[in-house]
Structures are given as C-alpha cells and as structure tokens.
N, C-alpha and C positions, 0 to 999 in steps of 0.2 A: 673653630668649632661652633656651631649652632646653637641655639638653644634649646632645638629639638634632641641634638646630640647629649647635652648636659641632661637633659631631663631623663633619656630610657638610662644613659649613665646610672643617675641616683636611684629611676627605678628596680634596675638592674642591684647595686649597692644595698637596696633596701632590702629586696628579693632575697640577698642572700642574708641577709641580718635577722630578718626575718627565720629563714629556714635554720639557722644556725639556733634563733631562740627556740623554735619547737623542738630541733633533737633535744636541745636541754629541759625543755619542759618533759617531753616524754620521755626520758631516760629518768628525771627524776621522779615522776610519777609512776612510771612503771618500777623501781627499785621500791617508793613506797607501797606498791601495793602488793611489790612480791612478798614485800617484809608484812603486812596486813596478813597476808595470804597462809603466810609460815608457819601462823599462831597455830599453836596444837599440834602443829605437825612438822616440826624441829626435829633435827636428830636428839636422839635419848642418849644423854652423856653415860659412858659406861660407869657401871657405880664403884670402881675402884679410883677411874681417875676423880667421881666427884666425892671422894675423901669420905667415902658413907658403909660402914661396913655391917650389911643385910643380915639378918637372923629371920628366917622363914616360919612363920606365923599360919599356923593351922584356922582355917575356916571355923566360927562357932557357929550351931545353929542360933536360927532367928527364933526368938519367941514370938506366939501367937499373938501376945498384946502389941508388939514392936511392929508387927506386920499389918497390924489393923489401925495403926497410927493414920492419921492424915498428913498427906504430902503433898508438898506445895512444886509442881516444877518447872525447873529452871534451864538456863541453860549456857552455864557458866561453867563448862569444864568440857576436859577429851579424854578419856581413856585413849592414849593412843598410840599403845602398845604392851605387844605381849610376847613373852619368849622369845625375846632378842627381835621382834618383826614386829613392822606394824599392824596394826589391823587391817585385814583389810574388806571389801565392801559387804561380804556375808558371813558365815560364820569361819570360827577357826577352830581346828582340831586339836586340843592341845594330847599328850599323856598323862594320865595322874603323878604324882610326884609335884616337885617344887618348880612353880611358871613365876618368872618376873613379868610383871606389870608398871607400867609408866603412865604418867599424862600430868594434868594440871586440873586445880581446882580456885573458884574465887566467891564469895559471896557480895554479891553484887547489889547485893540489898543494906547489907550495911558494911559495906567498901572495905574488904578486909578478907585476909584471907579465913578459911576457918580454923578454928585451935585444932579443931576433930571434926574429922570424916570417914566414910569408912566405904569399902568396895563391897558390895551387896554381889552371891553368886546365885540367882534365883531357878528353880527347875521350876516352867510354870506348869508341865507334865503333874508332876509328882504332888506341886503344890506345896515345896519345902524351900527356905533358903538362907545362906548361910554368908555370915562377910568378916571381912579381919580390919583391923583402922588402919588408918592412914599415918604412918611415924614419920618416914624419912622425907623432909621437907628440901627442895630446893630452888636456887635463884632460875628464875626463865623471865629474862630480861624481853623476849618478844611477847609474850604473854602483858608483863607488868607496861611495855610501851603500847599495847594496843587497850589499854584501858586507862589510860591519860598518864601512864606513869607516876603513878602513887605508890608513896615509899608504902604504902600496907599490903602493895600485890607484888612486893619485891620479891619473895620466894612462895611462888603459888604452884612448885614445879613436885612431882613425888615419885618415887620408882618404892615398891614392895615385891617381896618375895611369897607367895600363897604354897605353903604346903598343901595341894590339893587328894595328897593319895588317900586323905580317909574320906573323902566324898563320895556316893555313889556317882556311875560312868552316870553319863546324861546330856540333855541340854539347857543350856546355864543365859541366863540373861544377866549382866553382866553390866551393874550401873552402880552412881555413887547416892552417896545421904550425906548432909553432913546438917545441924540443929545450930540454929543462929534466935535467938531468945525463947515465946517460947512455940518458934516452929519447926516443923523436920522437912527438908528441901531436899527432892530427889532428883540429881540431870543425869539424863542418861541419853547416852549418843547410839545407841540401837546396838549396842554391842553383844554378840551371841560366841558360845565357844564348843565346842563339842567332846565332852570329856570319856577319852577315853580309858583301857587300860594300858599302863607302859608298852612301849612296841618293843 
C-alpha cells in the first residue's frame, strides 16, 4: 500500500467521522430546539387526568379605576388554549356558556411565578371588560426548562373554566394582568374570541 493509499484511506475514515458527528450535532440541536419551540404550545393535559377538579367562575366586571391602572407589558405567558383547541391565528368563536382556558404565566421581573393573575375578557367596542383569577396552577416542565429551570417556574402552567353566559355576545380581547409589587403587568398574545349565543 502507498502512502497516497493510507492517506485518502484516513481521509476517507475522517469523512465519515466527521458526518457521523454532524448527524449527532443536528439531531441534537434540532430535538433542542423543537423542545425551545414547544414552550406554550404543548398539549393541555386534560384536567381530570391533572387531578384538578374546575368549578366555573363567572366573569366580574372591571372597575373604572382598575382599568385606568398603568401597565407595564410583558411578555411572559400564552394563552394557548380554549374549549378543548387551540388558538388559533385570528379570532375564535366560542358560545356563551362555560369555555376552558389554558396556557402559562411567569413573572420574569422577579423570577417567580405570580401568586395571582387574572384573565381579562375586554369588548373594546363597548368599552367594558370583565376577568376571573387564575386558581388552578400547574407543573409545565418545558415552560420552567426554557427559563433556566428555576424551581420558582416549576408550575407556571393553568387551565380555568369561565362561565361566559352572562356576558353580552361580542368581541372580547382576551389577555392576562397579574401585580408583582407595586406594578400591574399586562401580556397579552393578541388573542381575540367571538362570543356568541349558544348554538
């Protein structure tokens, strides 16, 4: 054998040593970024398997003072689901009656999740709006990994039930608040709903 022969040999050897680290590079980078990717938009565990049993919470309205608050926004959360679907890019039609709601919240300001927040259902028609808190908390592990994994974003994850039928029908803009000292932070992901009457 040559030395020319030994040489395309190892280049050969390297060649594939080589290609074999890029599939592992890009398989691994592409799994991390699908998982980057996922945040917010995970399936919504059903809320009997996540042991959480919902009591449907009527909208109150907003007071005038509450609504002339100053808000700071952020953009630390999804709404990113409603009546068993997700959102999707324009508005969604719901009936009046009782719509589950899901998504995640974090306050990113002071690395924690909030104690209280609350889903704001605003007509900016009408110029009224109405919101219920936020109770049922849960773990959303791709959530709490995409923010360094800090045990205080361990359950940033929340599903509610909104009794909507005493709202009038309308169009609802559809975002959160939640008050971390002493400011009021509103993220809202452009989410719109269309309410109508029962079908």
């Amino acid at each position: 054998m040559s030395f020319n022969d030994g040489r395309s040999n190892s280049l050969r050897e390297s060649k594939i040593g080589l290609t074999v680290l890029m599939i592992l590079f890009v398989s691994v980078a592409g799994s991390r970024g699908l998982a980057t990717r996922k945040v917010g938009d995970s399936a919504l565990p059903p809320v009997h398997a996540a042991g959480i049993e919902l009591r449907a919470l009527s909208p109150l309205p907003l007071s005038p003072a509450s609504q002339s608050l100053p808000f700071h926004g952020v953009a630390s959360c999804n709404l990113g689901y409603i009546a068993g679907r997700k959102f999707g890019p324009g508005d969604e039609t719901v009936s009046s009656g009782v719509v589950g709601l899901g998504g995640w919240v974090v306050d990113e300001v002071n690395h924690r999740v909030p104690s209280e927040a609350n889903l704001v259902f605003f007509d900016d028609q009408a110029g009224q709006g109405f919101s219920i808190s936020v109770t049922n908390w849960l773990t959303r592990p791709d959530v709490q990994d995409s923010h360094g994994g800090l045990a205080a974003f361990r359950k940033p994850g929340f599903v509610e039930e909104a009794d909507l039928a005493y709202l009038p029908v309308g169009r609802y803009h559809v975002y959160m608040t939640f008050n971390a000292g002493n400011w009021t932070y509103t993220c809202d992901n452009g989410r719109f709903i269309n309410l109508i009457h029962g079908r």
